[in-house]
N, CA, C and O of each residue as an XYZ file, in Angstrom:
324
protein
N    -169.353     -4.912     28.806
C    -169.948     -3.924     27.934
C    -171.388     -3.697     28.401
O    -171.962     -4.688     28.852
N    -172.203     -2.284     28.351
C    -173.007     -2.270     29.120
C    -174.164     -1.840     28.153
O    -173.670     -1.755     27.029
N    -175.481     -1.539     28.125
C    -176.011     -1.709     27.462
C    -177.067     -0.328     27.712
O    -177.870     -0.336     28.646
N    -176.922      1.185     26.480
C    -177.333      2.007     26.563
C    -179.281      1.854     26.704
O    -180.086      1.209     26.033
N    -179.405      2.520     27.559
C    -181.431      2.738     27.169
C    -182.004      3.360     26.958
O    -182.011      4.312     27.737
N    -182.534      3.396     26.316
C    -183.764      4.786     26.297
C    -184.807      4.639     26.733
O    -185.420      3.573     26.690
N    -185.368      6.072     27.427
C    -185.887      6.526     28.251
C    -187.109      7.080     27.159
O    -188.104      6.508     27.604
N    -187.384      7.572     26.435
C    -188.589      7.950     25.212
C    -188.618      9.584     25.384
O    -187.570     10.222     25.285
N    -189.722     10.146     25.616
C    -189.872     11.497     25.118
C    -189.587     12.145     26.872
O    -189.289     11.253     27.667
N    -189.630     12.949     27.201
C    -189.866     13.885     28.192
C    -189.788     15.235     27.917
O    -188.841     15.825     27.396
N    -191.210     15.851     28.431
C    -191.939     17.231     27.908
C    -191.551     17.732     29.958
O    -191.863     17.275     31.058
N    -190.895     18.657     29.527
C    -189.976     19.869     30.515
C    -191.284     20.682     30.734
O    -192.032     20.985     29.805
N    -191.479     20.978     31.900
C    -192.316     21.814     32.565
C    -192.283     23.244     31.584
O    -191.262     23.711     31.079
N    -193.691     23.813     31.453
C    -193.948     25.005     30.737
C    -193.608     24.943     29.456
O    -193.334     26.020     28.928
N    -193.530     23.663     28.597
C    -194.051     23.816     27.414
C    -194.888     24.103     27.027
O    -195.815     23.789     27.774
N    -195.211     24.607     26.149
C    -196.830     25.030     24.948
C    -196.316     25.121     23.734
O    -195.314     25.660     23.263
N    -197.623     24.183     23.111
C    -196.963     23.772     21.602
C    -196.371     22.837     21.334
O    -195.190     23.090     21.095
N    -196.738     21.450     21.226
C    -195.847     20.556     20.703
C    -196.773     19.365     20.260
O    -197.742     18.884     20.847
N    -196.207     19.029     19.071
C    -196.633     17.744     18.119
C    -195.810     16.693     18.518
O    -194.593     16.768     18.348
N    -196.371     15.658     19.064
C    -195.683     14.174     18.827
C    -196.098     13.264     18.044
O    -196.953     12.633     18.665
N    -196.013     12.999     17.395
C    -196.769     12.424     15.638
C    -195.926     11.346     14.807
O    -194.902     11.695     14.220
N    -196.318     10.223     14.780
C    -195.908      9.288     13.849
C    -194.650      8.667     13.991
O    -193.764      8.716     13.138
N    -194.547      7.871     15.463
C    -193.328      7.517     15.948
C    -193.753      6.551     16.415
O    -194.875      6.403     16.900
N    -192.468      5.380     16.275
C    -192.115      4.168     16.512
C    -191.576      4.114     18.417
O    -190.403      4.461     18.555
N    -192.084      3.848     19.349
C    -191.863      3.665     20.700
C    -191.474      2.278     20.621
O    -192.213      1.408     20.161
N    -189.877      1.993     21.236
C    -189.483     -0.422     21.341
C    -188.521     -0.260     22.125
O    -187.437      0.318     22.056
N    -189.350     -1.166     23.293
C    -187.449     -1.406     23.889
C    -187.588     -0.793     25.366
O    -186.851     -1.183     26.271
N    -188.716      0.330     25.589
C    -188.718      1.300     26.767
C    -188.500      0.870     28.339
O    -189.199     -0.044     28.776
N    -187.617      1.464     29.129
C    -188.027      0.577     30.785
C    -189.121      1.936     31.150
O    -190.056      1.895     31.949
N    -188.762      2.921     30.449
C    -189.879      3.663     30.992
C    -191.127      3.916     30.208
O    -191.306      3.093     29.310
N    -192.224      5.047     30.349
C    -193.117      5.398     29.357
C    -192.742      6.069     27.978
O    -191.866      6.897     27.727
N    -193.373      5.656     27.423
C    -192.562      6.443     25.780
C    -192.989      7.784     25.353
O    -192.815      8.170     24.197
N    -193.822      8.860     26.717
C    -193.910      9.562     26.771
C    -194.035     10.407     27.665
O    -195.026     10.976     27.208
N    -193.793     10.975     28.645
C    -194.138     11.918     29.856
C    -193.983     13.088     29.849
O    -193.358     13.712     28.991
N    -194.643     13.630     30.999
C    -194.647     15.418     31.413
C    -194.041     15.031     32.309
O    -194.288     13.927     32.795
N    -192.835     16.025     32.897
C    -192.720     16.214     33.934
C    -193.126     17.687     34.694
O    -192.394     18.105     35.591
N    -194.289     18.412     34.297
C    -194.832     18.956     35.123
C    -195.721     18.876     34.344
O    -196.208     17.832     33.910
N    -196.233     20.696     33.910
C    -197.481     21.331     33.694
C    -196.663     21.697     32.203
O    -195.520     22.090     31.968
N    -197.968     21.328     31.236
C    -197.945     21.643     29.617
C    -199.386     21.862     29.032
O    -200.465     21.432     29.439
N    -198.975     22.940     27.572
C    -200.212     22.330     27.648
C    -200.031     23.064     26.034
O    -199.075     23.713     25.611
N    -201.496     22.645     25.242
C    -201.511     22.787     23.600
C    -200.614     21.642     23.168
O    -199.478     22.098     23.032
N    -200.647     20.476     22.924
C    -199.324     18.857     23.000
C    -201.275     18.207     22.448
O    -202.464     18.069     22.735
N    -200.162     18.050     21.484
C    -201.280     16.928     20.256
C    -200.144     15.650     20.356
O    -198.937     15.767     20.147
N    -200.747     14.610     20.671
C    -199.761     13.213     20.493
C    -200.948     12.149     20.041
O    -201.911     11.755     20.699
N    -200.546     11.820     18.689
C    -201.303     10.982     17.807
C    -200.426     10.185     16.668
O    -199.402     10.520     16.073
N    -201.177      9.082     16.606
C    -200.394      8.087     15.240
C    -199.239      7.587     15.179
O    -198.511      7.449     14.195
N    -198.968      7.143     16.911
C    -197.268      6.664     17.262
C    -198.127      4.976     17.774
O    -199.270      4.636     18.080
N    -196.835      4.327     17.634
C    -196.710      2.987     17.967
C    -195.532      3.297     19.133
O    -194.681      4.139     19.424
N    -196.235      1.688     19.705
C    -195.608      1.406     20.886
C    -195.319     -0.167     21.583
O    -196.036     -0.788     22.368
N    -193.902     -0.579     20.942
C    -193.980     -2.038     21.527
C    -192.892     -1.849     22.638
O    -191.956     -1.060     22.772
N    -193.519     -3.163     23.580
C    -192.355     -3.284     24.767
C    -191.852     -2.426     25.259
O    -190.622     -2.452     25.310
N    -192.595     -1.266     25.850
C    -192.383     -0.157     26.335
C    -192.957     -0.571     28.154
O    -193.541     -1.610     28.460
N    -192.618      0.456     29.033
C    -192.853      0.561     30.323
C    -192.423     -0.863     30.882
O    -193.343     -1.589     31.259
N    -191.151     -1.327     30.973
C    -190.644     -2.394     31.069
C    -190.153     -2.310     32.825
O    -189.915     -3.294     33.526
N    -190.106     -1.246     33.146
C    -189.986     -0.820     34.890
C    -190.900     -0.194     35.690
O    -190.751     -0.028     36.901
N    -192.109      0.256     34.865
C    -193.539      0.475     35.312
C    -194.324     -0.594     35.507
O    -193.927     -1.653     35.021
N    -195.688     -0.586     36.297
C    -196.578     -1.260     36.796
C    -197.170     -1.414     35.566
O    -197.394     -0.462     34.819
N    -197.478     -2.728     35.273
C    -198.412     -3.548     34.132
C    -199.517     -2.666     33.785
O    -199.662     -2.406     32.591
N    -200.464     -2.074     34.785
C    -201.549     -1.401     34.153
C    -201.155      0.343     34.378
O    -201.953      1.131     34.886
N    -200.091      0.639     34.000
C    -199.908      2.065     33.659
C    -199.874      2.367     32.637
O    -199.330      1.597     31.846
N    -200.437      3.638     32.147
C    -200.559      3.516     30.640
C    -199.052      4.204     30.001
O    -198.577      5.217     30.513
N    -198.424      3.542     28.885
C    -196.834      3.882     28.508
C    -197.182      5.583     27.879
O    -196.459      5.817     26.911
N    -197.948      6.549     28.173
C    -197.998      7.720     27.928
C    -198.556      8.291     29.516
O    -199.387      7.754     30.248
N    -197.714      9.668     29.755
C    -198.151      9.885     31.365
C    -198.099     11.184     30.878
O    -197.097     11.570     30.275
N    -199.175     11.994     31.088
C    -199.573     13.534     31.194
C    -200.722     14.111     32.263
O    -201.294     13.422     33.108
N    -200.857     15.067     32.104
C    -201.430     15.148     33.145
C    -203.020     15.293     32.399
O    -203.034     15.135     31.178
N    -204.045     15.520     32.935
C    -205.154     15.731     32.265
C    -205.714     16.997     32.128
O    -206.115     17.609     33.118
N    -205.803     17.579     30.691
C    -206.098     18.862     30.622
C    -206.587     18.871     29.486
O    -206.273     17.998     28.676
N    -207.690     20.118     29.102
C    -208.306     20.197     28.217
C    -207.773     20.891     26.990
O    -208.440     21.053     25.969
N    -206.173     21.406     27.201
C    -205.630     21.623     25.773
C    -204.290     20.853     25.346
O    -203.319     21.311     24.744
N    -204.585     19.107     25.991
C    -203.724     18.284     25.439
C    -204.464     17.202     24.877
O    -205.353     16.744     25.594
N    -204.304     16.722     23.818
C    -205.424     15.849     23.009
C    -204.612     14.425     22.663
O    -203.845     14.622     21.720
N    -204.568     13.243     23.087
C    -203.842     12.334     22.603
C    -204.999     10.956     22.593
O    -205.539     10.243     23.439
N    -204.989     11.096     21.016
C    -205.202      9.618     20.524
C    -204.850      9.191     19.172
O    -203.892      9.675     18.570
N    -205.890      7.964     18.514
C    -205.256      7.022     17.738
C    -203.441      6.641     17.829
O    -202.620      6.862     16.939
N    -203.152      5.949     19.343
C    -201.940      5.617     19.576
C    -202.140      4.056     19.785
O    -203.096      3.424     20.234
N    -200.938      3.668     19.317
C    -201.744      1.687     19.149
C    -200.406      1.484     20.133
O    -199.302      1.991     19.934
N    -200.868      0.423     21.485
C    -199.824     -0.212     22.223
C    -199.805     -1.298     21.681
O    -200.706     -1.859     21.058
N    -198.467     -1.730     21.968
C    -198.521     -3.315     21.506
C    -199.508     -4.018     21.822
O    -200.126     -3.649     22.820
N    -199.998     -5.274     21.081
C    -201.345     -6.284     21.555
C    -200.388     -7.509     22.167
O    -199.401     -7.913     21.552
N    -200.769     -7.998     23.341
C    -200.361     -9.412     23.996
C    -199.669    -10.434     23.251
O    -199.377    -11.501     23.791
């Protein structure tokens, strides 16, 4: 018996407009959030995040976007050690 995973959010190239807000991230091998391209207007605030990026490099951060001045993400708590 094999054991389903999840993968967390993924934001599809040429979005605009999107709230990620008040979510529980556990369990992740990947980030519990990514772009895979270009987005933009994406508010992501007030989510938790344990045991996430479990197949990523230790100091990557478990949210991956790109950096732009109409995506705003904070007050997001990663798990503490």
């Amino acid at each position: 018996m094999g054991i389903d995973e999840g993968t967390g959010i993924l934001v599809e190239n040429g979005v605009n407009g999107l709230t990620i807000n008040g979510n529980s991230f556990s369990g992740l091998s990947t980030e519990a959030a990514r772009c895979g391209g270009q987005a933009k207007n994406i508010l992501m605030s007030n989510n938790l995040c344990i045991d996430c990026g479990r197949k990523i490099a230790k100091q990557k951060s478990w949210l991956r976007f790109s950096v732009e001045s109409s995506i705003l993400i904070k007050d997001n708590l990663p798990s503490s050690p």
